[in-house]
C-alpha positions in Angstrom: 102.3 122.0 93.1 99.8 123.0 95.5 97.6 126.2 95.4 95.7 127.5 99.1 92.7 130.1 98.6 93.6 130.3 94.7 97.4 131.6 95.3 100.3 129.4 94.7 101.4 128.4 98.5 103.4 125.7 100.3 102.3 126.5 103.7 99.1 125.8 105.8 98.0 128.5 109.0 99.3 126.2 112.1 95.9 126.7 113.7 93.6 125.4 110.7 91.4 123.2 112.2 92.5 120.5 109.0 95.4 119.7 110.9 93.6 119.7 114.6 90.7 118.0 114.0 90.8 117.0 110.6 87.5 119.3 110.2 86.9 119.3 106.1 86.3 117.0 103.0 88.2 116.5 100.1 88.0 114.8 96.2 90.8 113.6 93.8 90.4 113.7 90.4 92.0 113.3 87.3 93.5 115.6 84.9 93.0 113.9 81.1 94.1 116.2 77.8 93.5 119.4 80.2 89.8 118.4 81.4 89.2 117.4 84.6 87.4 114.0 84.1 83.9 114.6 86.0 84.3 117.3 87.5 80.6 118.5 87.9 80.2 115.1 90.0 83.3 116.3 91.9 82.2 119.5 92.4 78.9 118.1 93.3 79.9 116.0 96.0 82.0 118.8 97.8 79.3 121.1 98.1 77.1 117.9 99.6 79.7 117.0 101.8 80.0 120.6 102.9 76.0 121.1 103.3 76.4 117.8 105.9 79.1 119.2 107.8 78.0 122.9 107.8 80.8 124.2 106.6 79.4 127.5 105.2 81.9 127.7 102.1 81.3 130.1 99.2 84.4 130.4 96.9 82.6 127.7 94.3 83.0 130.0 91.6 86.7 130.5 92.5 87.6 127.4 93.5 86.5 126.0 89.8 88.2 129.2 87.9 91.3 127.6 89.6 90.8 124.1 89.2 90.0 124.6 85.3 93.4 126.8 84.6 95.4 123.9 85.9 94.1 121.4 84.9 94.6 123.3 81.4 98.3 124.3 82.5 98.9 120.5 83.9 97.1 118.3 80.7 97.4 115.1 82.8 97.6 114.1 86.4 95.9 113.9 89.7 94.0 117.0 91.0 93.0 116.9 94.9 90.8 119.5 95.9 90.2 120.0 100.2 88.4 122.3 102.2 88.8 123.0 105.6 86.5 124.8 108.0 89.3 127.2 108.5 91.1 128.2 111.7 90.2 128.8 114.9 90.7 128.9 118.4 91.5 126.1 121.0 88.7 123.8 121.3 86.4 121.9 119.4 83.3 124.3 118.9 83.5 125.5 115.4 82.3 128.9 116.6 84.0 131.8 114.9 85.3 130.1 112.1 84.0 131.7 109.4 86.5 131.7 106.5 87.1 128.0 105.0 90.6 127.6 103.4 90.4 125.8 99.9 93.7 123.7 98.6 94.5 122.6 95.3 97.0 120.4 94.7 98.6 118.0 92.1 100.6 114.8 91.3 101.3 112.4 88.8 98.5 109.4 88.2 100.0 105.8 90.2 101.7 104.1 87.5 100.6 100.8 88.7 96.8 101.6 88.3 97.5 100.4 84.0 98.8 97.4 85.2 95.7 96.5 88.0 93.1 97.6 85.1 94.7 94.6 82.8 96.2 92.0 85.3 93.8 92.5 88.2 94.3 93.1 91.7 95.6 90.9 94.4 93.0 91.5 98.2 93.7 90.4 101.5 91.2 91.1 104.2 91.7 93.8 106.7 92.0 93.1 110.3 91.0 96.9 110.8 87.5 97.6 110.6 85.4 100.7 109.9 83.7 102.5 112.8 79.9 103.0 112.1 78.6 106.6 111.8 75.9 107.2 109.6 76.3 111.2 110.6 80.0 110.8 108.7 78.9 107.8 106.2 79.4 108.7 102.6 81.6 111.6 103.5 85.4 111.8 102.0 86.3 114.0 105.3 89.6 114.5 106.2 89.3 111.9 109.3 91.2 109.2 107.6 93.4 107.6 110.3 91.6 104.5 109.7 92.7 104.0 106.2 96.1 104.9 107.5 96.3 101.6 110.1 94.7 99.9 107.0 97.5 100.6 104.4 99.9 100.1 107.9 98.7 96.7 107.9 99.2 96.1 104.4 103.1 96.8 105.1 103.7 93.7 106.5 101.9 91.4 103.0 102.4 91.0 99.8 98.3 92.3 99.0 97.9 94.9 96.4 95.0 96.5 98.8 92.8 95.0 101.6 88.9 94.5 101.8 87.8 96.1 104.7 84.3 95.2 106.7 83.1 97.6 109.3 82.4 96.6 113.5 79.3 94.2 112.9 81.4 92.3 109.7 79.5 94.4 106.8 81.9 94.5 103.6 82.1 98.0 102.8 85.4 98.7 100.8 89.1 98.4 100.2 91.0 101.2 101.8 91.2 103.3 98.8 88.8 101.9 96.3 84.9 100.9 96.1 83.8 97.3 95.7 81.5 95.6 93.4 80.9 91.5 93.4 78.6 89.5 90.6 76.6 86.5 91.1 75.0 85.2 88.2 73.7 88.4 86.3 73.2 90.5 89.4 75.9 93.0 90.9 76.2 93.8 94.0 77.6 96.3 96.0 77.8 97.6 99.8 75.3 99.8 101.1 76.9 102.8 102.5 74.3 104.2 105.0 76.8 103.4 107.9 80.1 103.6 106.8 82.7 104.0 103.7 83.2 106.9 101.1 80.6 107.1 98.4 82.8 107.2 95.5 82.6 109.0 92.3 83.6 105.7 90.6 81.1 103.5 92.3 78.3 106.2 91.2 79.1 105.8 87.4 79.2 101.9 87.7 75.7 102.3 89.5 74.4 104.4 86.6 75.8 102.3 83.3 74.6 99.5 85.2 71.2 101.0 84.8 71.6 101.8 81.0 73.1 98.3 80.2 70.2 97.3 82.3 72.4 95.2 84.5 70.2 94.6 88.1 73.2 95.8 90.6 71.9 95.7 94.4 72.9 97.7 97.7 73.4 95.5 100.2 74.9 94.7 103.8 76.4 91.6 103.6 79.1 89.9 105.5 82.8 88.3 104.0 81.0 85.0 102.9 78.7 86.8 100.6 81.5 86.6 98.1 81.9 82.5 98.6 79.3 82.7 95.5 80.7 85.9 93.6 81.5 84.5 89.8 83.1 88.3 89.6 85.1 90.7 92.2 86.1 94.2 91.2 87.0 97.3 92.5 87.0 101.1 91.1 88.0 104.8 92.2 88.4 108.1 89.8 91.9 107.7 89.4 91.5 104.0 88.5 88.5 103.5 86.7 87.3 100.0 87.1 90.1 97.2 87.9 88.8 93.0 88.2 90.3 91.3 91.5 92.6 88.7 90.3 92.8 86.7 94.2 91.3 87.5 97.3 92.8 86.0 100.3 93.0 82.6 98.7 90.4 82.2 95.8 91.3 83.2 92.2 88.9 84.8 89.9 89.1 84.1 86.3 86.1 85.5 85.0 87.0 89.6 84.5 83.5 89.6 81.8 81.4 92.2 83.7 84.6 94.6 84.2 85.4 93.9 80.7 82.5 95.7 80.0 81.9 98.4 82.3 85.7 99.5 81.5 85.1 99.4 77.8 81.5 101.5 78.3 83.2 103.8 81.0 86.3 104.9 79.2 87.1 108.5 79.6 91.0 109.0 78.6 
């Protein structure tokens, strides 16, 4: 079902400047017993997002109305809010767009996620890397064509996801997920000041870290930074916290530390 400007809709204006230039930002969340699992942090991070991109969008008060009627009609599922700058003439310049178009839209959770929270998840590394941008970095903007050669990639393996390291050989993410590595007692996690999505997921893990008093670092580090990780994990809204069973061709065993943040971050 999908929802444009708070009326039920299956059709986008041909000239909206999502489908040109991919000019907008987007969150998915998920629906659990008719709440929408943080959705302050959601909303949150849209109307940052939108700040840094000045798109001047006001329909917050609409746009949740909408989002909280169904996700009480729905009970369970994904929910994926965008919003574009709107439409607009030929060209790049954003000029005269002044009337952002706001899509709501859901599906059903990935039934594999249950199965990657128990058993793990199986990494490859990315041959694709992740342009640097700190103007964009953070941002989940609708310019997403290099996830798409990612998850291309991934086509031709037998990898769950792929770790993905920007142009100078930072680690910064998987294609759809943030990642977390522990050495010892310390956690660590990319810095994402240049590149990557700053993910709604990755902000709890930094918080309950703090509570559990668990020292968890931001750091830029290359691929053989994990040659000494005891612990690999990754995490998203939609699937919580998952341990990384193999990447490329070491095994992890030890799933202690995302034992534990799954246990303390359990929501539905």
């Amino acid at each position: 079902m999908q929802w444009i400007n708070g009326q039920p809709a299956s059709q986008v204006n041909a000239r909206d400047r999502a489908l040109h230039y991919g000019d907008g930002c987007f969150t998915t969340a998920q629906m659990c017993h008719g709440t929408i699992l943080d959705w302050s942090s959601h909303l949150a991070r849209l109307q940052d997002h939108c700040q840094r991109l000045w798109i001047s969008f006001d329909e917050w008060s609409a746009l949740e109305s909408c989002c909280q009627r169904i996700a009480h009609e729905r009970q369970q599922g994904v929910l994926k809010v965008l919003i574009s700058r709107g439409s607009g003439g030929r060209g790049y310049s954003p000029q005269g767009c002044d009337a952002p178009m706001w899509l709501v839209q859901t599906s059903e959770l990935p039934s594999h996620y249950e199965q990657w929270r128990q058993q793990g998840v199986r990494l490859g590394l990315s041959e694709v890397s992740l342009a640097r941008q700190p103007l964009l970095a953070g941002i989940k903007h609708l310019n997403r064509l290099e996830q798409v050669l990612i998850k291309q990639a991934l086509l031709a393996t037998d990898w769950d996801d792929a770790l993905v390291c920007d142009t100078v050989g930072h680690i910064i993410e998987t294609s759809m997920a943030n990642v977390f590595w522990r050495i010892g007692n310390i956690l660590y996690t990319p810095k994402l000041d240049q590149a990557g999505v700053a993910g709604i997921m990755r902000a709890k893990v930094l918080g309950q870290c703090a509570f559990l008093g668990v020292e968890c670092q931001q750091v830029c580090e290359p691929i053989s930074a994990l040659t000494m990780a005891d612990e690999l994990m990754i995490c998203n809204a939609l699937l919580g916290v998952a341990p990384v069973q193999q990447f490329e061709q070491r095994m992890y065993r030890d799933f202690s530390m995302t034992r534990q943040l799954q246990e303390t971050l359990r929501s539905c």
